[in-house]
N, C-alpha and C positions, 0 to 999 in steps of 0.2 A: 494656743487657741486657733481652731480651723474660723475658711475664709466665712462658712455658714454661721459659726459662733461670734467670728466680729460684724457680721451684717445683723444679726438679731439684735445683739446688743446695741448696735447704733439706731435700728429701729426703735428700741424702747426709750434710748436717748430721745429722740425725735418726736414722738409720744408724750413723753414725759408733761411737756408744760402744758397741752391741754388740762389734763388729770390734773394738777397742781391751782389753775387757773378756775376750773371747777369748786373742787374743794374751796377754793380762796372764795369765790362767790356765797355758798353754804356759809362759809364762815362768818361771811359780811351780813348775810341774813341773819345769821344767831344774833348778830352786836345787837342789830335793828331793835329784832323783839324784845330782846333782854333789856334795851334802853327803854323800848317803850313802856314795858309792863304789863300791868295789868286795863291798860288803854287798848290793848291790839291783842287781842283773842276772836275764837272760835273760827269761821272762814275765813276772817281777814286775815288772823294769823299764818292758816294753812296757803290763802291767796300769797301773801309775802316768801312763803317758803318755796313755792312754784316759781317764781320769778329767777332764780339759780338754775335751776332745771331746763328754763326754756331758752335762756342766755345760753347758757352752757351749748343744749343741742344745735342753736342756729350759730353760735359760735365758735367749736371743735368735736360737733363732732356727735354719732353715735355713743359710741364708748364715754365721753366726759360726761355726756346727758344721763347714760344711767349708774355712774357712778353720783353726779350731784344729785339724780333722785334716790339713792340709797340714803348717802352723807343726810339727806335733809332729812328725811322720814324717821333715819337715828336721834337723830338731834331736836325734832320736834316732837316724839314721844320722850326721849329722855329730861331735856330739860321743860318742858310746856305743857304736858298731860299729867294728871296727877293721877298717884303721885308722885311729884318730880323728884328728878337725880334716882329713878329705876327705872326697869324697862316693862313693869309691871303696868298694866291698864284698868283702874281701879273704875271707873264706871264705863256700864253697856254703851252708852250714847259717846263717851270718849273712846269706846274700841271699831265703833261704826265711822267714826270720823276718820279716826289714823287708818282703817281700812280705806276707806275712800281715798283719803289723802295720796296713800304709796299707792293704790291704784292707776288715780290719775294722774301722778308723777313720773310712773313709771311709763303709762301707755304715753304721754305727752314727750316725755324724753325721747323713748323709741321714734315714735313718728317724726319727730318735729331733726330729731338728730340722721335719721333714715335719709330724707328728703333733702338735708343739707350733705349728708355724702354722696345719693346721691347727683346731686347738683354738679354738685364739685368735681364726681366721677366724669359727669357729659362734655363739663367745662375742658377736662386734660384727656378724654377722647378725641374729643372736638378738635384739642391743639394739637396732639400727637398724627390724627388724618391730615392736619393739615403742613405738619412737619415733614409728615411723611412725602406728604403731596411734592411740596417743595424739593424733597430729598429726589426725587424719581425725575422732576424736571432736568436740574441741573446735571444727576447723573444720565438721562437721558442726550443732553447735549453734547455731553464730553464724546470724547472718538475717538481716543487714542487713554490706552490703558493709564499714562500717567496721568492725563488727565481726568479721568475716572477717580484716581488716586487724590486729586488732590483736593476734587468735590466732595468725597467720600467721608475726607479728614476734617473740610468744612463745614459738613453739615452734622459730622460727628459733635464737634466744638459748639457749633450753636444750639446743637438738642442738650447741652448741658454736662459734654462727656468731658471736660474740661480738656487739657490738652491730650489730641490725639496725631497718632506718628501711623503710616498704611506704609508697609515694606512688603517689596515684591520681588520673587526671584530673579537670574540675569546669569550671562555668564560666568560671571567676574564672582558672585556672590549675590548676599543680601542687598539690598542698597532699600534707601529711602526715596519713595516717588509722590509720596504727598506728607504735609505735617505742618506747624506754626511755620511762620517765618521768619528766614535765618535759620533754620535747625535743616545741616546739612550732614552730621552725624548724631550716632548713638553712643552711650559709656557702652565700656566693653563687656560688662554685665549684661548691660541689655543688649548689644548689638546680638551677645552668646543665646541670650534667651528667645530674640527672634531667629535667629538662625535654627536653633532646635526645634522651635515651633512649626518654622519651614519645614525643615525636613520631616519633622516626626508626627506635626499635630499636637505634643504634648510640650509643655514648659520643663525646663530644667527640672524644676521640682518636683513634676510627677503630675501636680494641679491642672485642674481646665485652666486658670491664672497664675501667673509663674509670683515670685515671692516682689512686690511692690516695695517694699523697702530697700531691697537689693539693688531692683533695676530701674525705680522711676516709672514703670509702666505695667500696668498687666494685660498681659499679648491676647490676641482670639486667635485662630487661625480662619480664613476665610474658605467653607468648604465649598466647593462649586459640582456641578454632574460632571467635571472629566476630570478631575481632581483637587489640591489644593493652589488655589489660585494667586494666595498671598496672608499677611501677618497683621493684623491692624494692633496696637499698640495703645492703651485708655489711661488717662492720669486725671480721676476726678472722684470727687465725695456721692458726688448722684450713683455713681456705679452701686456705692455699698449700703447704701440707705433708703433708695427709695425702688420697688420694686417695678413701678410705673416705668419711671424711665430705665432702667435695665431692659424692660421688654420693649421702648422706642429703640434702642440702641440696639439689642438682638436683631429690630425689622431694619435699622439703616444699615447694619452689617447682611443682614440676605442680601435687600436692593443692591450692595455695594457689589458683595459678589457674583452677580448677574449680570450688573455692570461692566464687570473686569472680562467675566468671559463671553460678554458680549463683541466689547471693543478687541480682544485676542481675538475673536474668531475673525472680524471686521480686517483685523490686522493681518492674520492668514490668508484671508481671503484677498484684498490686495496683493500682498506676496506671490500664492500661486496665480493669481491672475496675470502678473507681470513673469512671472516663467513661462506662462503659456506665451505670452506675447511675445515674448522675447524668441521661447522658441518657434513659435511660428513666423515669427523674423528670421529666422536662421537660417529655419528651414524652406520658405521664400527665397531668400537671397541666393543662398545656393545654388537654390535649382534655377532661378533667374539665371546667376553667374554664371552656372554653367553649359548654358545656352547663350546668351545675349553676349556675353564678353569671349566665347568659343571662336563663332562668329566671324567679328572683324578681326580676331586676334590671327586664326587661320587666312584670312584675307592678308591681312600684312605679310603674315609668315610666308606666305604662297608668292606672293606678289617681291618681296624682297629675295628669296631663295631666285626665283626666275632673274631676277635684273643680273643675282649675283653670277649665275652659272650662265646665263647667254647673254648678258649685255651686249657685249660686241657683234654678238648676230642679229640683235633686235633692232627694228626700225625705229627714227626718231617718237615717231606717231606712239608706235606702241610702247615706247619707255615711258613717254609720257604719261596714256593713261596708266600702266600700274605706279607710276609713282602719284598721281594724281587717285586712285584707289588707295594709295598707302596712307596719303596724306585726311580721305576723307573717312577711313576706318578709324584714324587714328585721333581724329576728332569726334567720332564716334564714340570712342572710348573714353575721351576726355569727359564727352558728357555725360557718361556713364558713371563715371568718377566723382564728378561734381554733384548728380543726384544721392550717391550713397552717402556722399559727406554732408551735403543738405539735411536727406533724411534722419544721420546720426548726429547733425544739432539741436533737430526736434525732438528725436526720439528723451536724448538726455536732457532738454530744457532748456539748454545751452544759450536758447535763441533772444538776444536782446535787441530788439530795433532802436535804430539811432534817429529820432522824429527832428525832423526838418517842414520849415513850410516847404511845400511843391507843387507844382503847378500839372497835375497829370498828364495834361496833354505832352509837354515835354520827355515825358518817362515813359509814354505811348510811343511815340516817335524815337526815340531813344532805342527800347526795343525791336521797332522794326526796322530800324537800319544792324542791328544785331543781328536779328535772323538771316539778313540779305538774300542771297543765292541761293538760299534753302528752301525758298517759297518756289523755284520753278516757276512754273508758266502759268500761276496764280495770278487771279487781279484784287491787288489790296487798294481798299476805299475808306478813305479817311471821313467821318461824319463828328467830328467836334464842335459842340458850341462855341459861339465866339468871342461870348463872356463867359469866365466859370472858378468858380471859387477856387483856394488855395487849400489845400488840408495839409495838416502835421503827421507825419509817416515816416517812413524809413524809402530814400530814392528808390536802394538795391535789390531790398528787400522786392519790392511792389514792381520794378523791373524784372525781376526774373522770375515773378509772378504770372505775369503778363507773357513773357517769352517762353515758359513752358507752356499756357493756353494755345500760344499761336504755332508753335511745334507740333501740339495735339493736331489744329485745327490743320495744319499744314500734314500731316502722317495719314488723316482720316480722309481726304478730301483731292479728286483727280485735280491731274494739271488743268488749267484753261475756264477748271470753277473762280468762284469770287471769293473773296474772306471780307468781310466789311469790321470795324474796327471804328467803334462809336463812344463818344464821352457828353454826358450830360449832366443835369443836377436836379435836385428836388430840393426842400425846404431846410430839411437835415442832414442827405448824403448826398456825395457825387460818384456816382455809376460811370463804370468803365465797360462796354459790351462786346464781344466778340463772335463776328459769327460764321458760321462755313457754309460748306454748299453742297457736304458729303452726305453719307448714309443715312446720318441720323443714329440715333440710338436706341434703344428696347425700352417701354418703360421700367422692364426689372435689373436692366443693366445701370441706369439713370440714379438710383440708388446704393450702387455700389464702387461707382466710377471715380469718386476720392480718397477712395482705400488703397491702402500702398498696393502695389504688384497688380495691381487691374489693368489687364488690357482686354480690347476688345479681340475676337478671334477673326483673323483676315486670313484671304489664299495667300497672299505674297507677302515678304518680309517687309516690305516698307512702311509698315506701321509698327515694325519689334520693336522692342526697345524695352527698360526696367520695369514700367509702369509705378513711377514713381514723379513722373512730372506735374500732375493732376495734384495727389497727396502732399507733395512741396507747397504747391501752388495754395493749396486753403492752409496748409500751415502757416505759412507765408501773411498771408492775408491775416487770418486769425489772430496770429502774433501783433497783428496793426489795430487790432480791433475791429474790422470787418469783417466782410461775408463775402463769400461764394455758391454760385448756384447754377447750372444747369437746365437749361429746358430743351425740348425735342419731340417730335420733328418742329419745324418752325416754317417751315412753305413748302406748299404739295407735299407732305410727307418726306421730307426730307431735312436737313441741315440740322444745326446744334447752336446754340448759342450760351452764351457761358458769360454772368455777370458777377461784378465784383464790386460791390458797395462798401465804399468806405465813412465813417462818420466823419460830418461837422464840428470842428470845434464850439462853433456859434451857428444856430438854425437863422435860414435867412427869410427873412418874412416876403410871403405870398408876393406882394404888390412888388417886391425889387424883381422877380424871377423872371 
């Protein structure tokens, strides 16, 4: 028996007890009159015989109603019109009657049973839109194709597809990415019958559904516009009995598979976007490297060869400064060093802050005894309030935060300008601000100046360097939970100021401030 010859027949199964419950009504009618006699004739009769007819349509159906308007109309000329036990109509006025009777039996069946399916029809449209509905949400949320997968498998289960298994390709093989749970394999029947389905589209057996009794499941394969995307797997009675929901289960199987090549493409699309980046990392770093670290590395090389080859001719004066060159290339480099390994803690996520209460001003101060002799003939202005909250942070983190701004502001900015170097608070955050006294910035530069490898373009090299102190710096911050931000010019068209708002643990009301 084909899969089309056991779904008919389970249809007629299903069927069946309407038809049965019909007739049984008809039947209970006959008792009536037959008991009654000759007390219950002519329209009352034919009244009691209708009463099956209309139970029957408001209760299974089209199909029961004009089978119990047949049954009755047989049974009311046979046993009730004389003369009785034939089917012969021996008076005119008793053939106008049983006319009328199977007339209005028939049209009252039709109608009354019409209106009950359809009913019933709007009711499991109604539910199926709204299955559906649901179905498209959850697969809408999902974002990653297993999870696709395993929404897919759930709302397979609750549309009534009893247990359902979603198997999706991989390297390795088949594998299971949604399904009941605890079901972490397949029997090797079925694991063989998804796998073929995979590959071929078709079931071992040649079937759109491979053999159920074998495997426990019969597979779909999920067809999508750039191929097959994966294997859904159905283990339920609705599949073969009810046509209704075989076409919900068709429409969760589309949405599913639009789903999956939704989130693959979603997934590609991350992918080559992280090879772009990556390559354009590279290709950054490079050509930074092979400039920026060229550089002092020729500086030392140049400087160490000369000490080597005329030390003893050279003056104290001049040993000193190329070894004072050697030394300041070479911290040069160190910070060059420390930037690329900063940047490849964020780049890989690497970055865990260790949160401490701290008191910023100390970690302000902190840092500029770090920078020291770096500022030149700078004038640094300390403006801290004299009360100011504690926040929970990372010290180091928010230190060399602050120590790449003041590098910036120190590389951007002539000897003999001011840097001012302010800390305050508001109700929520406490602000850290920095500010110079240099060029200032473009505003289309102002947008792009916390992006790795940004620097500004100057005549002279004292402002080279990786352009990766800025991009640390709001990593840095960000990783703590705050912000960084820039503005420019900031008096007479000139200077830069750079803040860094860190969150409150607790907002501190107006009136203490």
């Amino acid at each position: 028996m084909t899969v089309a010859d056991r779904d008919r027949a389970a249809a007629w199964v299903r069927l069946a007890p309407g038809y049965a419950a019909a007739l049984g009504l008809v039947a209970a009618a006959v008792g009536v009159a037959w008991m009654a006699g000759p007390r219950l004739a002519g329209a009352n009769l034919a009244m009691l015989f209708l009463a099956p007819v209309l139970v029957s349509a408001v209760g299974f159906g089209l199909g029961p109603a004009l089978v119990a308007a047949l049954a009755a109309a047989v049974s009311f000329n046979f046993l009730f019109i004389e003369p009785r036990f034939t089917f012969w109509i021996g008076h005119p006025a008793d053939l106008l009657t049983f006319t009328m009777f199977f007339a209005v039996a028939m049209a009252t069946g039709w109608l009354a049973g019409r209106e009950r399916d359809q009913a019933h029809m709007t009711r499991r449209h109604a539910a199926t839109v709204g299955t559906l509905l649901a179905a498209s949400r959850a697969l809408a949320a999902a974002t990653t194709p297993d999870e696709v997968a395993q929404a897919l498998a759930l709302q397979l289960m609750s549309a009534g597809a009893g247990a359902a298994v979603v198997v999706l390709p991989s390297p390795a093989g088949p594998r299971i990415a949604g399904g009941p749970t605890g079901l972490d394999r397949l029997s090797p029947a079925a694991a063989e019958a998804a796998r073929q389905m995979l590959e071929t589209g078709r079931a071992t057996d040649g079937e759109d559904a491979s053999d159920e009794a074998a495997t426990g499941y019969r597979f779909r394969s999920l067809e999508g516009a750039n191929g097959r995307v994966g294997v859904v797997g159905l283990r339920g009675q609705a599949l073969k009995t009810d046509t209704a929901a075989e076409n919900l289960i068709a429409g969760l199987l589309r949405q599913g598979t639009i789903a999956l090549e939704r989130a693959e493409l979603a997934a590609a699309t991350v992918e080559n976007r992280a090879l772009r980046r990556a390559d354009d990392l590279r290709s950054a770093l490079l050509n930074s490297i092979s400039h920026d670290f060229r550089t002092p590395l020729s500086t030392v090389l140049g400087s160490a060869t000369t000490l080597l080859d005329y030390g003893d001719q050279l003056k104290p004066a001049v040993r000193r400064d190329l070894l004072e060159s050697i030394r300041e290339e070479a911290q040069r480099l160190n910070r060059y060093v420390g930037d690329l390994l900063d940047m490849a803690r964020l780049e890989a996520g690497a970055l865990t802050p260790k949160r401490e209460w701290v008191d910023v001003r100390e970690v302000v101060a902190s840092a500029l005894a770090r920078i020291g002799e770096r500022t030149g003939g700078r004038r640094i202005t300390r403006d801290f309030a004299p009360d100011l909250s504690r926040v929970k942070l990372d010290r180091t983190l928010l230190e060399q935060a602050i120590l790449n701004i003041l590098e910036n502001a120190v590389a951007y900015s002539a000897d003999g300008s001011g840097i001012e170097v302010a800390a305050y608070e508001d109700a929520g955050r406490v602000v850290i601000a920095i500010e110079d006294e240099g060029p200032g910035i473009a505003p289309e530069a102002l947008k792009v100046i916390f992006d790795r490898f940004r620097r500004l373009e100057r005549a002279s090299d004292r402002g080279e360097g990786l352009g990766l102190g800025l991009s640390i710096a709001r990593g840095f911050v960000e990783a703590m939970g705050g912000r960084i931000a820039a503005t420019s010019p900031v008096t007479g068209g000139r200077g830069t100021r750079f803040l860094i708002s860190l969150p409150k643990s607790t907002r501190t009301p107006k009136g203490l401030l």
